[in-house]
Backbone as JSON, one array per atom type, in Angstrom:
{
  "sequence": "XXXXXXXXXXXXXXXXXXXXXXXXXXXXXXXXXXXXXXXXXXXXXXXXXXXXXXXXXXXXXXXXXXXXXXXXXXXXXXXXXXXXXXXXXXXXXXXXXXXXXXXXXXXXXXXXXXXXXXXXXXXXXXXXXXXXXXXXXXXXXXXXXXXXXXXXXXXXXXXXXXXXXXXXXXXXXXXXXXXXXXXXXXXXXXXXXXXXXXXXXXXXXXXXXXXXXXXXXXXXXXXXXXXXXXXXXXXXXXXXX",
  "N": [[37.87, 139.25, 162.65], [40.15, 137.45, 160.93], [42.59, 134.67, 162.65], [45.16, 134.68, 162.41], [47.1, 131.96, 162.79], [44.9, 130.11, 162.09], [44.22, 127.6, 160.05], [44.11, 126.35, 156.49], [42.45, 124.22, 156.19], [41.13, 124.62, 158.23], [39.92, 126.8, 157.9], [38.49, 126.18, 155.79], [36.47, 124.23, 156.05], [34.86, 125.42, 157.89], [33.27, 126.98, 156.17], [32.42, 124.57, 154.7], [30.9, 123.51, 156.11], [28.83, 124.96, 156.57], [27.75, 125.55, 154.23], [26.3, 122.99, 153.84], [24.79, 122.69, 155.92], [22.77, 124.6, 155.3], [22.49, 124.56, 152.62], [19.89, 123.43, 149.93], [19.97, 121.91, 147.45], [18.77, 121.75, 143.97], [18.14, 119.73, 142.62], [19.51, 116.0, 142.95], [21.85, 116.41, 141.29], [23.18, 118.39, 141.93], [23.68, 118.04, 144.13], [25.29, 117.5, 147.91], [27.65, 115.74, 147.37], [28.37, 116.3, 145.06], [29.85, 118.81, 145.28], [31.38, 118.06, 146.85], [33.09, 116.66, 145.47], [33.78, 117.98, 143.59], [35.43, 120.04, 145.21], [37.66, 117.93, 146.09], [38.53, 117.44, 143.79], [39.37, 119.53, 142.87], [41.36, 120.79, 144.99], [43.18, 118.45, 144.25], [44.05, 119.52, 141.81], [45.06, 121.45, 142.28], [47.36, 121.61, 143.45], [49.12, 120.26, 141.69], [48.81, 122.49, 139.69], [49.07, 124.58, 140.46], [48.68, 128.0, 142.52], [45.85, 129.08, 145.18], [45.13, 127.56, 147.21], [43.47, 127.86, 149.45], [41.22, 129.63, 147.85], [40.72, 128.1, 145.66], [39.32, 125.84, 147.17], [37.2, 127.18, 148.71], [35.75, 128.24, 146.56], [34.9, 125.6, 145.33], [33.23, 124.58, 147.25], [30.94, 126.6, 147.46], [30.27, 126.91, 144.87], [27.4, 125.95, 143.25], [25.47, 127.62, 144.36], [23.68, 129.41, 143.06], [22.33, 126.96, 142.24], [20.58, 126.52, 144.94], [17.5, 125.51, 145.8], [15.62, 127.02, 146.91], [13.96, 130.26, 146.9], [14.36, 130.49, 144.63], [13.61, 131.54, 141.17], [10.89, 130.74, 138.43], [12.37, 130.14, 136.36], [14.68, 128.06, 134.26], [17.46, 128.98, 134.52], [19.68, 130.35, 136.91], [21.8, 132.81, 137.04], [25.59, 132.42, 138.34], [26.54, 134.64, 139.65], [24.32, 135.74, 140.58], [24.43, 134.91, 143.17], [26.34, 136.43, 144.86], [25.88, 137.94, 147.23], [25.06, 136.1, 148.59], [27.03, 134.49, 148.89], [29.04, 135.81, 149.79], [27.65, 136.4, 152.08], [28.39, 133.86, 153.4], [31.28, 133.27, 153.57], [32.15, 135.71, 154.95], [30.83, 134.86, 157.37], [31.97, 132.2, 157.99], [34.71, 133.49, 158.17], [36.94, 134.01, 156.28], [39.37, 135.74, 154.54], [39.1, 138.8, 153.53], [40.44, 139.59, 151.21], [40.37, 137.86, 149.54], [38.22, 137.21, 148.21], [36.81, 138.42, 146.12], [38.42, 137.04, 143.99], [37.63, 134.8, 144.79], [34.73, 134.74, 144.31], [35.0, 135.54, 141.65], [35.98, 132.77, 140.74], [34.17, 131.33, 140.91], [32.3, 132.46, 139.03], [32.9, 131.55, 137.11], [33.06, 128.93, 136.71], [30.57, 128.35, 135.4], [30.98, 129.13, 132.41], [31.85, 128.44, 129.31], [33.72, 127.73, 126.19], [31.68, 127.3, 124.05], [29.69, 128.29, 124.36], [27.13, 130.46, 125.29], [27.95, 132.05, 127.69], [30.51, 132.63, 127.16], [34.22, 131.68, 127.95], [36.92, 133.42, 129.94], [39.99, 135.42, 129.97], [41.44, 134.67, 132.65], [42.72, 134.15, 136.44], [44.49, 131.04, 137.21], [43.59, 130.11, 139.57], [40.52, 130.09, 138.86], [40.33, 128.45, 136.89], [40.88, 126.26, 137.64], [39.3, 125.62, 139.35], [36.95, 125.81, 137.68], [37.42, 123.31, 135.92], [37.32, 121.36, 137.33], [34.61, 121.12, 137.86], [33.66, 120.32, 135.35], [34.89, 118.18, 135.03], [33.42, 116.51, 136.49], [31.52, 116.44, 135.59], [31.78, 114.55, 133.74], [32.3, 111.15, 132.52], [31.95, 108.18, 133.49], [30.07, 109.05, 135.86], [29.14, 111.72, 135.43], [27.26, 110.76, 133.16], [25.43, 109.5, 134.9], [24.7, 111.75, 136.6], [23.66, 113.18, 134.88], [21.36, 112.35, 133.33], [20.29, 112.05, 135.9], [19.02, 114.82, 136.72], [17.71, 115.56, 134.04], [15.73, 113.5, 134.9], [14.64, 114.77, 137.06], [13.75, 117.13, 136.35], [11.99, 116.54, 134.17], [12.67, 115.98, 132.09], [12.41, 114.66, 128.57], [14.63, 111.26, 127.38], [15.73, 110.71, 125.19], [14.75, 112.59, 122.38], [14.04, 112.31, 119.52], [13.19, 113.86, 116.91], [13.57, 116.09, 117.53], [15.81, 116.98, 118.09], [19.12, 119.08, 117.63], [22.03, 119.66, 115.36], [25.31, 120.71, 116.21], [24.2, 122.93, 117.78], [24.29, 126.34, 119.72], [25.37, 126.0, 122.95], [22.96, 127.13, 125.2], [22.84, 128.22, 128.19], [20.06, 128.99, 129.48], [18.46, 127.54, 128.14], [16.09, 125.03, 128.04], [16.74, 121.95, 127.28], [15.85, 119.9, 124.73], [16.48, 117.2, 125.39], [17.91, 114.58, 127.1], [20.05, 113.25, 126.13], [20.3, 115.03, 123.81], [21.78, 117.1, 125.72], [24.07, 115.57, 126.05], [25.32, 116.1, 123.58], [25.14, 119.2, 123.39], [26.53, 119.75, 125.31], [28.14, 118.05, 127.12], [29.74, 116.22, 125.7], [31.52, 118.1, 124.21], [32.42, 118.86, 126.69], [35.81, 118.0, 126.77], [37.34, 118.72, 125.21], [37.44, 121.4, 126.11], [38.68, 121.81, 128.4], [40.81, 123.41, 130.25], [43.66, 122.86, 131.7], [46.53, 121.58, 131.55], [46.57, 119.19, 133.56], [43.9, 118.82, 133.5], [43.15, 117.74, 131.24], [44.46, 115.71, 131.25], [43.29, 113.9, 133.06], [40.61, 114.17, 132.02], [40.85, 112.57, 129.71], [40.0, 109.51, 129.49], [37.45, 110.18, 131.17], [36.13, 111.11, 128.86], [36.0, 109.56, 126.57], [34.95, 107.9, 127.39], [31.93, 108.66, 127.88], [31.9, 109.63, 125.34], [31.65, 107.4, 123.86], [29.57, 105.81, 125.23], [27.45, 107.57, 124.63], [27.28, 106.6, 121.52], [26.73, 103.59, 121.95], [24.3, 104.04, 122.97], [22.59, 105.16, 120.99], [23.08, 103.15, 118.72], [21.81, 100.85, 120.32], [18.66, 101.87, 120.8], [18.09, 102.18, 117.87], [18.26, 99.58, 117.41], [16.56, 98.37, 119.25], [13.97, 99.4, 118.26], [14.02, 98.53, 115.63], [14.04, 95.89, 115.9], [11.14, 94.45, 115.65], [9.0, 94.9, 113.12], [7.46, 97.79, 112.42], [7.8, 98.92, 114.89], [8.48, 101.37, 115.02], [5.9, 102.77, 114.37], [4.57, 102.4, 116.46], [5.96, 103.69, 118.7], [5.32, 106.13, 117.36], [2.87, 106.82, 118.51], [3.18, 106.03, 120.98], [4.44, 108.75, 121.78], [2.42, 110.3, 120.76]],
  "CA": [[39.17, 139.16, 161.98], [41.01, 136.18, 160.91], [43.17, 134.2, 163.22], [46.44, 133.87, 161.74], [47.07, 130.6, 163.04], [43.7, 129.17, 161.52], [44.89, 126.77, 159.02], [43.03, 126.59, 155.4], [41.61, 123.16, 156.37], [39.91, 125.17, 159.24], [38.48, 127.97, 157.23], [37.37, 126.0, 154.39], [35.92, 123.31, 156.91], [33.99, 126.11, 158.31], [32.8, 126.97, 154.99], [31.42, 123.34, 153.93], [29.67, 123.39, 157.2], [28.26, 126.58, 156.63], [26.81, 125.4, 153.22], [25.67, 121.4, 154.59], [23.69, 123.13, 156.99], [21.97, 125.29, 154.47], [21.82, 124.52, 150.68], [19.08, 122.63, 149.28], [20.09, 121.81, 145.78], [17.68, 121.39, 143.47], [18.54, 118.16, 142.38], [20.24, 115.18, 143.05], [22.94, 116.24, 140.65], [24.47, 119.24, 142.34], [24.1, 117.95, 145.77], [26.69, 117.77, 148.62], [28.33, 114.78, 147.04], [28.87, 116.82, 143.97], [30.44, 119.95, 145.88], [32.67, 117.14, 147.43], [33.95, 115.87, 144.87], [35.02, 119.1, 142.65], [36.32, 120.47, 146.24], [38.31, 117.37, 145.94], [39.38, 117.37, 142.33], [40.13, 121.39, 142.73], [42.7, 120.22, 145.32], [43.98, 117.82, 143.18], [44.48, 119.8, 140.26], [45.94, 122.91, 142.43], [48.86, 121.25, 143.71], [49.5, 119.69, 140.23], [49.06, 123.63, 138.74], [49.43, 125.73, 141.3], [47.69, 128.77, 142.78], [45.89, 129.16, 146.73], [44.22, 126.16, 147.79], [41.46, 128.16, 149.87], [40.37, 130.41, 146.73], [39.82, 126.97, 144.91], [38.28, 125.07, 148.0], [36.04, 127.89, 148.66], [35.06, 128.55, 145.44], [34.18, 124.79, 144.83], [32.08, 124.24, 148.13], [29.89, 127.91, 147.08], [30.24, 127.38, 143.26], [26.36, 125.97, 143.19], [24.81, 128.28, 145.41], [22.71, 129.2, 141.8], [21.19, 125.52, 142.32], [19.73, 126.53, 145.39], [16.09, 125.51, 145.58], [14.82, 128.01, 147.56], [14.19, 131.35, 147.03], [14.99, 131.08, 143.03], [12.8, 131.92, 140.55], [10.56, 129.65, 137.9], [14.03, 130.64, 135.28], [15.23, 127.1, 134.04], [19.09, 128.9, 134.79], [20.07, 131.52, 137.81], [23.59, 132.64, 136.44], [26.21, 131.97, 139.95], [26.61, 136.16, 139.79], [23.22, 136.19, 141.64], [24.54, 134.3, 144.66], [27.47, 137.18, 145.5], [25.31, 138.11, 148.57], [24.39, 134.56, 149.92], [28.04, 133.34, 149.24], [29.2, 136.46, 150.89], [27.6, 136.49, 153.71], [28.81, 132.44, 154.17], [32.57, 133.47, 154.01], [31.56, 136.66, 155.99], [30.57, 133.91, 159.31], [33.28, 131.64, 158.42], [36.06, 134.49, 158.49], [37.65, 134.03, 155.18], [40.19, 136.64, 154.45], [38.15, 140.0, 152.42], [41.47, 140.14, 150.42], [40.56, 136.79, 148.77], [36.45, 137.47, 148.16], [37.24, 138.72, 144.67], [38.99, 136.02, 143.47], [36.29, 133.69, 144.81], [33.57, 134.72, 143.61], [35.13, 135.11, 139.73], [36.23, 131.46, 140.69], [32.48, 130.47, 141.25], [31.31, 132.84, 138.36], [33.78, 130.74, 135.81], [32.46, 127.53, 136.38], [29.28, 128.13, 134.31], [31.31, 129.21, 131.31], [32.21, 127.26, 127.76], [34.02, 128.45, 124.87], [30.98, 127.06, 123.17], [28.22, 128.58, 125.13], [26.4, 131.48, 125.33], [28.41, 132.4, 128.51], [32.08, 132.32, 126.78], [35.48, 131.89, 128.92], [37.56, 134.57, 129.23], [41.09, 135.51, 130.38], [41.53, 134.63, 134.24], [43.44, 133.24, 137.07], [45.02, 129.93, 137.23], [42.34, 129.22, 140.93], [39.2, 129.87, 138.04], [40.35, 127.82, 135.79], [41.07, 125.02, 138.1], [37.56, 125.14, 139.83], [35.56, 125.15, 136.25], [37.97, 122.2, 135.02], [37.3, 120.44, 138.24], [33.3, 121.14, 137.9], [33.78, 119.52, 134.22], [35.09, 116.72, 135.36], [32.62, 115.81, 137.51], [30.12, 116.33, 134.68], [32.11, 113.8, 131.99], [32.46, 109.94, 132.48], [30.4, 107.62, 133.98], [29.55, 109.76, 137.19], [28.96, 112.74, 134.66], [26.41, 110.64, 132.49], [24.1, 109.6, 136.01], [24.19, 113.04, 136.97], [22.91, 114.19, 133.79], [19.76, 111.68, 133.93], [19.33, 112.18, 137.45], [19.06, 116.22, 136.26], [16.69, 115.38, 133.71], [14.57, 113.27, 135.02], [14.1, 115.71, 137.92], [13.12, 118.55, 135.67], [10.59, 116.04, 133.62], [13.19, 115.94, 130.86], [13.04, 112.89, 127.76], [15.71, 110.59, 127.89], [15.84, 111.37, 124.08], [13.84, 112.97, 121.39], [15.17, 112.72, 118.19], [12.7, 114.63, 115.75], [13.77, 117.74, 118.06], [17.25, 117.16, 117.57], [19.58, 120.0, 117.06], [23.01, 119.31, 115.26], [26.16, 121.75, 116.37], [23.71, 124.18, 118.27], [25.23, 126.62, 120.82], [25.1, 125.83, 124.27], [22.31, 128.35, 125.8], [22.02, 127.46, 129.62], [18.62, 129.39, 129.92], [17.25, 127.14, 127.35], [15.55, 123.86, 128.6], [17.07, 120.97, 126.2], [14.88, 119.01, 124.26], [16.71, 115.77, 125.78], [18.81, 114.53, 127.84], [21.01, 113.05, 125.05], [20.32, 116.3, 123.29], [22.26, 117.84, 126.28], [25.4, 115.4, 125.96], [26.08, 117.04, 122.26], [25.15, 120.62, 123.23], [27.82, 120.56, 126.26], [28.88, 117.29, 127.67], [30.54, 115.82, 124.52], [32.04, 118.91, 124.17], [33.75, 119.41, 127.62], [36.87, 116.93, 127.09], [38.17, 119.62, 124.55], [37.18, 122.31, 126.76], [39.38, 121.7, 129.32], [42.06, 124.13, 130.06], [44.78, 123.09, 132.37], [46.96, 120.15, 131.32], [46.85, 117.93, 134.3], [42.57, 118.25, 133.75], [43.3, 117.06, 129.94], [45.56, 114.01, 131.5], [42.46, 113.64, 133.68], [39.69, 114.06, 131.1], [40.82, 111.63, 128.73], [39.29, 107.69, 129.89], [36.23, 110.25, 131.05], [35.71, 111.88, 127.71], [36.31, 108.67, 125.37], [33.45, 107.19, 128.23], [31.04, 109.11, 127.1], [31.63, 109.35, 123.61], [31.29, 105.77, 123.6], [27.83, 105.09, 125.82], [26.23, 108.2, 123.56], [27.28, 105.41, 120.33], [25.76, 102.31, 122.82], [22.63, 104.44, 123.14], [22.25, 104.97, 119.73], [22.83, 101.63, 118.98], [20.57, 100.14, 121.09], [17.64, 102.34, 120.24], [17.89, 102.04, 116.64], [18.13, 98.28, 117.16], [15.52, 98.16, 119.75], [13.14, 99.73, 117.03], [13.83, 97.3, 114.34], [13.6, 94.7, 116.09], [10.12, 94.26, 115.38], [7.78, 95.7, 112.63], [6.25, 98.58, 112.66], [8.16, 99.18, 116.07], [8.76, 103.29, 114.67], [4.78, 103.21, 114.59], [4.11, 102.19, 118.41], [6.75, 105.14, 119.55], [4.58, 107.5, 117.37], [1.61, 106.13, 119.28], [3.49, 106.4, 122.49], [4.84, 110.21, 121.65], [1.74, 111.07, 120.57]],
  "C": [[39.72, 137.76, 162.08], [41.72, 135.95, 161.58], [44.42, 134.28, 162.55], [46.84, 132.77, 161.52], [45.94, 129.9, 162.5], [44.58, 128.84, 160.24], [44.08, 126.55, 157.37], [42.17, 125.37, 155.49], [40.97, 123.92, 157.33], [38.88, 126.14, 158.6], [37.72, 127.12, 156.24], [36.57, 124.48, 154.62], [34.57, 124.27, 157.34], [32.89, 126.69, 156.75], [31.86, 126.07, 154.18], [30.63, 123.38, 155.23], [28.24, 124.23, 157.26], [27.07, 126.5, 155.31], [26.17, 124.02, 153.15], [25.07, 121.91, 155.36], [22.66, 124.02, 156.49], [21.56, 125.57, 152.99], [21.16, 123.27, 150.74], [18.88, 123.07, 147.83], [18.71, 121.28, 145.32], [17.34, 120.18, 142.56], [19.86, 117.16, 142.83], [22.06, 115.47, 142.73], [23.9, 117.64, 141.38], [24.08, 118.96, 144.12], [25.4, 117.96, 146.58], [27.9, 116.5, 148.46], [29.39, 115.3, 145.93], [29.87, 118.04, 144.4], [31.73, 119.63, 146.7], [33.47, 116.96, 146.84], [34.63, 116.82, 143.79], [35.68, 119.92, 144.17], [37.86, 119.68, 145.95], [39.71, 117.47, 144.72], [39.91, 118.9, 142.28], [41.54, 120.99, 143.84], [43.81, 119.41, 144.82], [45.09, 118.49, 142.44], [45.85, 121.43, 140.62], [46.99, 122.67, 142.48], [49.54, 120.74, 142.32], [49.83, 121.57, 139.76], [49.29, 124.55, 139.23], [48.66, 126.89, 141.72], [47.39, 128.49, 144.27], [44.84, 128.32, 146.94], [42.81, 126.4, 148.38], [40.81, 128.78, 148.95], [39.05, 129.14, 146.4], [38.59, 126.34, 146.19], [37.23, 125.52, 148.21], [34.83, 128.0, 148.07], [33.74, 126.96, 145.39], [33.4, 124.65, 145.83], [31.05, 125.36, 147.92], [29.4, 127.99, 145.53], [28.51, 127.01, 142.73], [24.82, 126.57, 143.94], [23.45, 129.14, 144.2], [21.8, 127.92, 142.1], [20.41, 125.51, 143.27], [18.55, 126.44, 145.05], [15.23, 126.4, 145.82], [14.82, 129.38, 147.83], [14.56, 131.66, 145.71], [13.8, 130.93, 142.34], [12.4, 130.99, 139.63], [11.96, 129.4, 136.4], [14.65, 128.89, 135.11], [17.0, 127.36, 134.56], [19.09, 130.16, 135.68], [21.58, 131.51, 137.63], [24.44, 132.97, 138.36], [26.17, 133.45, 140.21], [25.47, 136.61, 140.51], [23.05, 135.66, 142.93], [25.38, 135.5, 144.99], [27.25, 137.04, 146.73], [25.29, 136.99, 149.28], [26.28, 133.95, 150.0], [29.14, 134.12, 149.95], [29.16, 136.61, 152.44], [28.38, 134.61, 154.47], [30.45, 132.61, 154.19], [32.83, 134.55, 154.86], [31.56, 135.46, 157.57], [31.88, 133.04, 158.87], [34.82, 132.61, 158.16], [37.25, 134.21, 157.76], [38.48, 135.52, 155.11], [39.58, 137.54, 153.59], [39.32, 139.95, 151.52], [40.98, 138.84, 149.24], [39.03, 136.83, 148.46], [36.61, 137.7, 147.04], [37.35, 137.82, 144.2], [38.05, 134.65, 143.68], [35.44, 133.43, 144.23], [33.67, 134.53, 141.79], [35.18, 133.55, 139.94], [34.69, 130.64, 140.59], [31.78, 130.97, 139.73], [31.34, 131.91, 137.15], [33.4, 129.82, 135.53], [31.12, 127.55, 135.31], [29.72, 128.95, 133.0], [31.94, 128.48, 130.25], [32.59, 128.02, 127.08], [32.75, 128.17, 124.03], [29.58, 127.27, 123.78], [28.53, 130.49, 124.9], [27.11, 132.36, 126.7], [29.84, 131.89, 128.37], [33.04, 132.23, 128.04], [35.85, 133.16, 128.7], [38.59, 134.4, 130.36], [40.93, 135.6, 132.17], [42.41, 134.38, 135.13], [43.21, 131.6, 137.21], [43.38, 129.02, 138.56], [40.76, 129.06, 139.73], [39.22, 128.81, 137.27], [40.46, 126.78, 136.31], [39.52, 124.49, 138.7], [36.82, 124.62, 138.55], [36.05, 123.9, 135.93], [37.31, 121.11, 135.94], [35.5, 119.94, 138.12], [33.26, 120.6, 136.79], [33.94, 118.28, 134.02], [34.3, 115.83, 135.79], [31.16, 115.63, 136.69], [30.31, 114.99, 133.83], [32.22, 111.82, 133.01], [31.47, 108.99, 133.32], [29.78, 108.12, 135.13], [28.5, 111.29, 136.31], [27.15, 112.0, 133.98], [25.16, 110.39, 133.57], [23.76, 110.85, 136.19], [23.58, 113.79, 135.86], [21.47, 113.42, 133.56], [19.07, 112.32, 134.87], [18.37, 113.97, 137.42], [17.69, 116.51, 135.27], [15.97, 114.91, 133.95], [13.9, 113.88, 136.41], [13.46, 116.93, 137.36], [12.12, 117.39, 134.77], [11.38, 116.37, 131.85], [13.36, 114.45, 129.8], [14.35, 112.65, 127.84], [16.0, 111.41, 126.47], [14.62, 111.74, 123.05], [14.34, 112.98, 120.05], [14.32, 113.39, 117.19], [13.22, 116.3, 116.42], [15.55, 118.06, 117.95], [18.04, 117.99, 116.84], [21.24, 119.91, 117.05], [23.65, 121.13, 115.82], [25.27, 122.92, 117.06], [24.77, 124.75, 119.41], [24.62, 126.68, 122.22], [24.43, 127.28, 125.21], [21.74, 127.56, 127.12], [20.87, 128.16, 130.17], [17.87, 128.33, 129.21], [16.83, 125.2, 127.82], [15.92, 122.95, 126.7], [15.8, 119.96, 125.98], [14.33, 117.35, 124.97], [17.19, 115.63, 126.67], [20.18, 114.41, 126.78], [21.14, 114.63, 124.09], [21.71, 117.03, 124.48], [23.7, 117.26, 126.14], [25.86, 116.62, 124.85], [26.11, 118.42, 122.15], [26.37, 120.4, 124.5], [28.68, 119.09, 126.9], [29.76, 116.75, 126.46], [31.21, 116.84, 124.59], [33.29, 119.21, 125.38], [35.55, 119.14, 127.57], [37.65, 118.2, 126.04], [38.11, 120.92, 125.1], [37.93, 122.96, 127.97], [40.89, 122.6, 129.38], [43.92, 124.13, 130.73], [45.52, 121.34, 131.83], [46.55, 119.04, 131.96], [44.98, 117.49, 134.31], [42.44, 117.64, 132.56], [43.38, 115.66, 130.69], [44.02, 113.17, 132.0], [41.28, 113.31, 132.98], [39.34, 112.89, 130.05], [40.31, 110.3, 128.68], [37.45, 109.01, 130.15], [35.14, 110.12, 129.77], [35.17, 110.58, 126.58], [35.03, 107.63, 126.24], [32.53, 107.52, 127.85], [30.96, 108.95, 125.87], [31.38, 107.88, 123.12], [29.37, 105.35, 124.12], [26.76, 106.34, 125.03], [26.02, 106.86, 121.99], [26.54, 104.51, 121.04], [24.39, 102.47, 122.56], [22.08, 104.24, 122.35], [22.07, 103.84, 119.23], [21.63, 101.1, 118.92], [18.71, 100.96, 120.65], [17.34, 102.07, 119.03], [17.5, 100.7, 116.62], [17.17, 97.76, 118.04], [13.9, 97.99, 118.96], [12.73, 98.86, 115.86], [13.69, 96.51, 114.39], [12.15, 93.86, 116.15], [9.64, 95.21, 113.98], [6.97, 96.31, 113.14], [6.49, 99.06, 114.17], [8.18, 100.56, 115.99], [7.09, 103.58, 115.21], [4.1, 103.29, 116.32], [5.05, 103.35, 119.55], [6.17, 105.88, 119.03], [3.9, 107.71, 118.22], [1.99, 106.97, 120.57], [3.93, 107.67, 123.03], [3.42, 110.86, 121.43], [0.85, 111.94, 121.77]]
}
């Protein structure tokens, strides 16, 4: 049973300890840097919007417990709804309150939903909506675009492909993207309007207009890489072939 006196920096201390001592992400990109830093930004955004500080903190230090490496299946996506048990039993030892387990776990399930995915939003509390915004954030601006490299080129993903190129498709997180750049326009381009709480808008906006800019650079530069010689299109068939 919970202490009374334990403070929410103690439980949800016990909590990141609890998952630093035992997740091995499966890439770079949802490591314990990444679990830091939407912990962070979920604090942020609570006091700005309001709601219970340990739901969010919780949520965001358990919300990739899906990325585990070990013990998941060859499945390009494990939806977060198949951690309950593992992120159970880790607020189970650190002696989180059972009244607030509910609310956690939707908070963890939320983050892997998009209005423009295959795994829609839907009507929630204020703590869900602050975790996913916070996990969005951390996807969009220039921290957003490394982690989406680092993501692909751990799975053995092209930087870009452009004959595979699929305009306006809908964001299916089982389905292994063609690209990497392919993946800005199926979900990262997309997040900055995605965003549901004002103060993650206020927040979004220098990320969002970051990206949308270094996808134009890319482009750019490729096209003009290409032309810059003759017959430069033919030596990338070559090299695709």
């Amino acid at each position: 049973m919970t202490n009374q006196t334990e403070t929410i920096t103690e439980l949800v201390s016990r909590v990141a300890d609890l998952v630093r001592n035992a997740y091995v992400p499966d890439s770079p990109t949802h490591d314990l840097s990444h679990l830091a830093r939407v912990a962070a930004l979920s604090s942020k955004l609570c006091a700005m919007e309001g709601g219970s500080q340990l739901i969010v903190l919780c949520a965001a230090w358990l919300h990739d417990l899906h990325r585990e490496v070990r013990g998941m299946s060859d499945a390009f996506f494990v939806s977060p709804e198949e951690m309950d048990d593992r992120a159970t039993r880790i607020m189970d030892k650190a002696c989180i309150p059972q009244a607030t387990y509910a609310q956690i776990l939707d908070a963890i399930h939320y983050t892997d939903t998009f209005s423009f995915s295959d795994r829609s939003t839907y009507q929630t509390e204020v703590e869900a909506k602050i975790v996913r915004v916070a996990d969005c954030l951390d996807a969009m601006g220039a921290i957003g675009i490394a982690r989406a490299f680092s993501f692909g080129g751990s799975r053995g993903i092209p930087i870009w492909k452009e004959s595979a190129f699929k305009h306006d498709s809908t964001y299916r997180q089982s389905e292994r993207p063609s690209s990497t750049i392919q993946h800005f326009y199926d979900k990262l381009l997309r997040l900055g309007a995605d965003l549901e709480t004002r103060s993650a808008r206020k927040l979004g906006n220098e990320r969002s207009e970051y990206l949308s800019d270094f996808v134009k650079q890319f482009m750019h530069e490729w096209g003009e890489d290409l032309d810059a010689v003759a017959g430069a299109g033919r030596w990338l068939e070559i090299g695709l072939a």
